[in-house]
Wavefront OBJ file of the C-alpha trace (Angstrom):
o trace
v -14.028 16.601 14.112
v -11.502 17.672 16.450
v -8.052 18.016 14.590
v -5.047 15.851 16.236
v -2.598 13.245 15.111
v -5.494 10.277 16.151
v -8.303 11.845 14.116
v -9.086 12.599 10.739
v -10.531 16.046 10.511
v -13.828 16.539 7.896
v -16.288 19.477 8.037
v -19.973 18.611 7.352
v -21.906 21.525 6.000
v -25.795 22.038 5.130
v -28.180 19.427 5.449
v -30.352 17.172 3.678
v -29.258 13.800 1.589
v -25.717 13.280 2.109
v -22.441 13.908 0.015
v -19.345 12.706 0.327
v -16.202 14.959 -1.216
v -12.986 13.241 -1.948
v -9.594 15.128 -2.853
v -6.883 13.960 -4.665
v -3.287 13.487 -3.821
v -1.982 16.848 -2.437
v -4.817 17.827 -2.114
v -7.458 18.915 1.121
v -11.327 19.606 1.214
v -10.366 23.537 0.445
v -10.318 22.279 -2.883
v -13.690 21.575 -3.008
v -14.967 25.128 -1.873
v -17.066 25.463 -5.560
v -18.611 21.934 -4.532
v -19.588 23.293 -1.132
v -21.155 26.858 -1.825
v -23.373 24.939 -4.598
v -24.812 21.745 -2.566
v -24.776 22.496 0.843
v -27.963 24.521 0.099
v -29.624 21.644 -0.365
v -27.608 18.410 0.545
v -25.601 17.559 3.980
v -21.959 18.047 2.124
v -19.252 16.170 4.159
v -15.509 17.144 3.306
v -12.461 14.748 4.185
v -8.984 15.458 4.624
v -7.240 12.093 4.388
v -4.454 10.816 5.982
v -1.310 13.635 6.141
v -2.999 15.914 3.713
v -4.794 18.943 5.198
v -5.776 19.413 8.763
v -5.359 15.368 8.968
v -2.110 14.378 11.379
v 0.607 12.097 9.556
v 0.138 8.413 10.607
v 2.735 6.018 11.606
v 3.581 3.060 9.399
v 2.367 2.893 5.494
v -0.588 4.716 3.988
v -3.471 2.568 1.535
v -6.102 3.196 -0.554
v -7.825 0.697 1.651
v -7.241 2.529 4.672
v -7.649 5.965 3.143
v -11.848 3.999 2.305
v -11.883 2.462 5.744
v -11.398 5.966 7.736
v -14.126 7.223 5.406
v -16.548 4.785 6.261
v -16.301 4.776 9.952
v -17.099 8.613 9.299
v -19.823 7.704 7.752
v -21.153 5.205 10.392
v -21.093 8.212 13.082
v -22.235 10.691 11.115
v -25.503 9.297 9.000
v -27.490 6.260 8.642
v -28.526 6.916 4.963
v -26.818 5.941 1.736
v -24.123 8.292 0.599
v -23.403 10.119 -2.648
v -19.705 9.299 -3.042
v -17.659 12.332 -4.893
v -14.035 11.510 -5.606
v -11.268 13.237 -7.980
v -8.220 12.107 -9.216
v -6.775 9.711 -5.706
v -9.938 10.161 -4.241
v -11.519 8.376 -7.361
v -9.465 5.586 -6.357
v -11.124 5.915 -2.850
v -14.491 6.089 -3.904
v -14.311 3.231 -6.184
v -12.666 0.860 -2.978
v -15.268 2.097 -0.721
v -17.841 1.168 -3.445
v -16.368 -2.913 -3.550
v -15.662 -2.706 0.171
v -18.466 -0.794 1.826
v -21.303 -1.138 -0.573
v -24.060 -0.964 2.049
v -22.941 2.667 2.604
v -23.257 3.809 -1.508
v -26.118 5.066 -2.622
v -24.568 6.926 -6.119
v -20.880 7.554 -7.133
v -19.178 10.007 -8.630
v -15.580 9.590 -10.315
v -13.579 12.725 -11.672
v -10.461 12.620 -13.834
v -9.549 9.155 -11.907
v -8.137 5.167 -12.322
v -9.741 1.998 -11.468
v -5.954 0.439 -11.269
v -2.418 1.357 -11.304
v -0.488 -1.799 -12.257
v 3.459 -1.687 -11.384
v 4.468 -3.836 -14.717
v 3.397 -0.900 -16.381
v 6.722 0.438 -16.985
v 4.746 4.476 -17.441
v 3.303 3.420 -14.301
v 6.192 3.383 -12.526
v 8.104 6.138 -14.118
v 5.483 8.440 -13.365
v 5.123 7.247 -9.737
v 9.265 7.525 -9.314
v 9.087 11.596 -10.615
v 6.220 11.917 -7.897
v 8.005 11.076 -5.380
v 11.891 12.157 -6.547
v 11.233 15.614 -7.693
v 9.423 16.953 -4.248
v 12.685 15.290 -2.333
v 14.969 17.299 -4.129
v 12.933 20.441 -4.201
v 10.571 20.633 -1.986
v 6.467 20.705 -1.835
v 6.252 24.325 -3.364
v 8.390 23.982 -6.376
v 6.438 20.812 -7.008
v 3.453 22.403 -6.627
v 4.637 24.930 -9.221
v 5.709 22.050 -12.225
v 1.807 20.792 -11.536
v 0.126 24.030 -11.662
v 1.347 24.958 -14.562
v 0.019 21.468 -16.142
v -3.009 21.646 -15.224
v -3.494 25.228 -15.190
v -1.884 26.403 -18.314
v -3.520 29.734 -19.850
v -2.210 33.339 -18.921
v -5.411 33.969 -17.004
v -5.137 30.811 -14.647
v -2.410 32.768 -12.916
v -4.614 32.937 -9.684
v -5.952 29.451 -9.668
v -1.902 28.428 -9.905
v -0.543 30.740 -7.063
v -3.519 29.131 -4.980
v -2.597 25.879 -5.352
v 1.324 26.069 -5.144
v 0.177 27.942 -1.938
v -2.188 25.078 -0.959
v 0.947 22.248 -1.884
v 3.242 23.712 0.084
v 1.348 22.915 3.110
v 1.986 19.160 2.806
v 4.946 17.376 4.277
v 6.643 15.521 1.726
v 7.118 12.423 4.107
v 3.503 11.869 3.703
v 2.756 13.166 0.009
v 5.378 10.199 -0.923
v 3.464 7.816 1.171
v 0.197 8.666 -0.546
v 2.166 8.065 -4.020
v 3.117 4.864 -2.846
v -0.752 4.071 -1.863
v -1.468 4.062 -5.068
v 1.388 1.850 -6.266
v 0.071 -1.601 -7.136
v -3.700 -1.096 -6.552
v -6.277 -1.569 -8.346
v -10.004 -2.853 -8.263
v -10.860 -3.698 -11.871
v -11.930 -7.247 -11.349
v -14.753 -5.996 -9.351
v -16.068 -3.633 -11.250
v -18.915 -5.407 -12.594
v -20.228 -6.149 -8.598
v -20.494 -2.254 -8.749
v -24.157 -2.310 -9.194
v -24.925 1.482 -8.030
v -25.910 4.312 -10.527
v -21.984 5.623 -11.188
v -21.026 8.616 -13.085
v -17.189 9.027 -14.875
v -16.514 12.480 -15.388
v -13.179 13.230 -16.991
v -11.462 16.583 -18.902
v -10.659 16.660 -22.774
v -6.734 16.899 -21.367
v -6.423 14.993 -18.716
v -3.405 12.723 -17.477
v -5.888 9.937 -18.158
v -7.318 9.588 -21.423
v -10.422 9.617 -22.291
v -9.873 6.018 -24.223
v -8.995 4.233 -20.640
v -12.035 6.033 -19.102
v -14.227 4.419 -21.814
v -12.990 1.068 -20.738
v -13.610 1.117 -17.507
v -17.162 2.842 -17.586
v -17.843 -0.291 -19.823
v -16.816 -2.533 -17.076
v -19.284 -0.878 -14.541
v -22.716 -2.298 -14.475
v -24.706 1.239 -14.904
v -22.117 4.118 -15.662
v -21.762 6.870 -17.780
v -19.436 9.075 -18.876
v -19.087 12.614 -19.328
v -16.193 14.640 -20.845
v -15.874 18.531 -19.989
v -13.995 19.867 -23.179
v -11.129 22.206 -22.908
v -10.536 21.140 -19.527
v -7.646 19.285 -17.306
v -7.164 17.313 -14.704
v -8.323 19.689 -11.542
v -11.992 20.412 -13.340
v -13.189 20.714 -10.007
v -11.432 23.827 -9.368
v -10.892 24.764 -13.239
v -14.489 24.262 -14.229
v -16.551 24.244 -10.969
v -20.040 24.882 -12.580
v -19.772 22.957 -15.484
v -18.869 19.901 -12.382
v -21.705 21.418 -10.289
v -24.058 20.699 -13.289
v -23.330 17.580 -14.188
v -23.455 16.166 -10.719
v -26.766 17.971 -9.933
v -28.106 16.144 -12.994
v -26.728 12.609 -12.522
v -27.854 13.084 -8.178
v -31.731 13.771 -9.317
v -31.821 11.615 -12.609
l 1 2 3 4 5 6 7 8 9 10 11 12 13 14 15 16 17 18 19 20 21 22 23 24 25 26 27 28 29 30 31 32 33 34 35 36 37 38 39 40 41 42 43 44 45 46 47 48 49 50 51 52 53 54 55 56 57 58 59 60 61 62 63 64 65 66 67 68 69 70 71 72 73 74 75 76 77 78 79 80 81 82 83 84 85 86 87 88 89 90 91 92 93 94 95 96 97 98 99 100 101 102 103 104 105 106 107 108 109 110 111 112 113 114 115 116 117 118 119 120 121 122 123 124 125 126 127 128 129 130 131 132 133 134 135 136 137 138 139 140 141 142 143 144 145 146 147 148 149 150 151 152 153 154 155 156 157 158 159 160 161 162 163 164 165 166 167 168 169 170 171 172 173 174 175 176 177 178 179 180 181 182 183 184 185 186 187 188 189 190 191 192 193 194 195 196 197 198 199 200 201 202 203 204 205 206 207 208 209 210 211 212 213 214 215 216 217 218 219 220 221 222 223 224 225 226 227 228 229 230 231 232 233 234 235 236 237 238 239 240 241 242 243 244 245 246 247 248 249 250 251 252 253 254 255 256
């Protein structure tokens, strides 16, 4: 799709069964190359950059999770007429899971990686958390906080590459709209309709992940038919950390 401040770009590669690719927050569909190069020889891969992150334009006025789903599915209206496979890490978890309550007819599978099914404000963590998102890149910028989370979830010597990448890939976003996207997630949550999720659904998440693997449990118990898988000595960008290990599992859950 044609890149401008109206449009949200995507990139459809391959073709066959569809699969949708959802980044997280600072993210872009670069980081799911690994995803790409595997499926696309045998599945239609689509790739979204949501609002203000990538080749996406900023948007006026405040950004959602539900609006973030909703620009998704009126992709997915021009582009197939088949059920999608629904891939989503970290914020884009959080999209996949409101475009499985809200746009059912569209879900065939989903995946969740490393991701929350609510993010309550009386949670006083919660909030904390959500406050250092969105103070530290004001006072320092989109690189430097690009930096602080590469080195979390890229820790060992020989990640060195994988974290010069993505501080490289950070500094790219404004940090008018990375604060917006932190305050999508502010407040939302879909837990009480969980158990209307009736589509196969797989959790993935990483031994050390910001999300433990206890609250993952929880919520996979909620869901109707889920799973859950846990990639060991991993963190929270597996998808970029761990891509075959991801590629795997996937493959196995689409053709179970």
């Amino acid at each position: 799709m044609k890149e401008d401040n109206h449009k949200i770009y995507y990139k459809v590669s391959g073709r066959g069964r569809p699969i949708v690719f959802i980044h997280g927050l600072g993210s872009s569909s670069q980081d799911w190359e690994h995803q790409i190069n595997f499926f696309s020889k045998s599945f239609k891969t689509i790739t979204v950059d949501l609002r203000g992150h990538g080749k996406t334009g900023s948007r006026e006025g405040t950004y959602s999770i539900v609006a973030f789903s909703n620009d998704i599915a009126e992709i997915l209206c021009n582009e197939t007429e088949e059920t999608v496979i629904i891939v989503g890490i970290s914020m884009g978890g959080m999209v996949a899971f409101q475009m499985a309550v809200d746009y059912p007819c569209l879900v065939d599978k989903l995946v969740i990686i490393n991701s929350f099914v609510e993010m309550p404000m009386d949670n006083k963590a919660n909030r904390k958390a959500l406050r250092m998102r969105k103070l530290i890149p004001k006072l320092i910028g989109m690189k430097a906080m690009g930096k602080i989370i590469a080195k979390k979830v890229f820790p060992y010597k020989h990640q060195s590459d994988l974290r010069n990448l993505m501080v490289k890939r950070w500094a790219q976003n404004s940090v008018k709209d990375y604060i917006k996207s932190v305050d999508a997630m502010a407040g939302w949550t879909v837990k009480k309709h969980l158990s209307d999720i009736n589509r196969p659904v797989l959790i993935i998440g990483s031994e050390f992940d910001y999300i433990s693997t206890e609250e993952k449990e929880k919520y996979t118990q909620l869901l109707p038919n889920a799973q859950l898988k846990i990639i060991k000595d991993a963190h929270h960008a597996v998808t970029v950390e761990k891509p075959d290990e991801i590629n795997q599992l996937i493959a196995s859950f689409i053709y179970s």
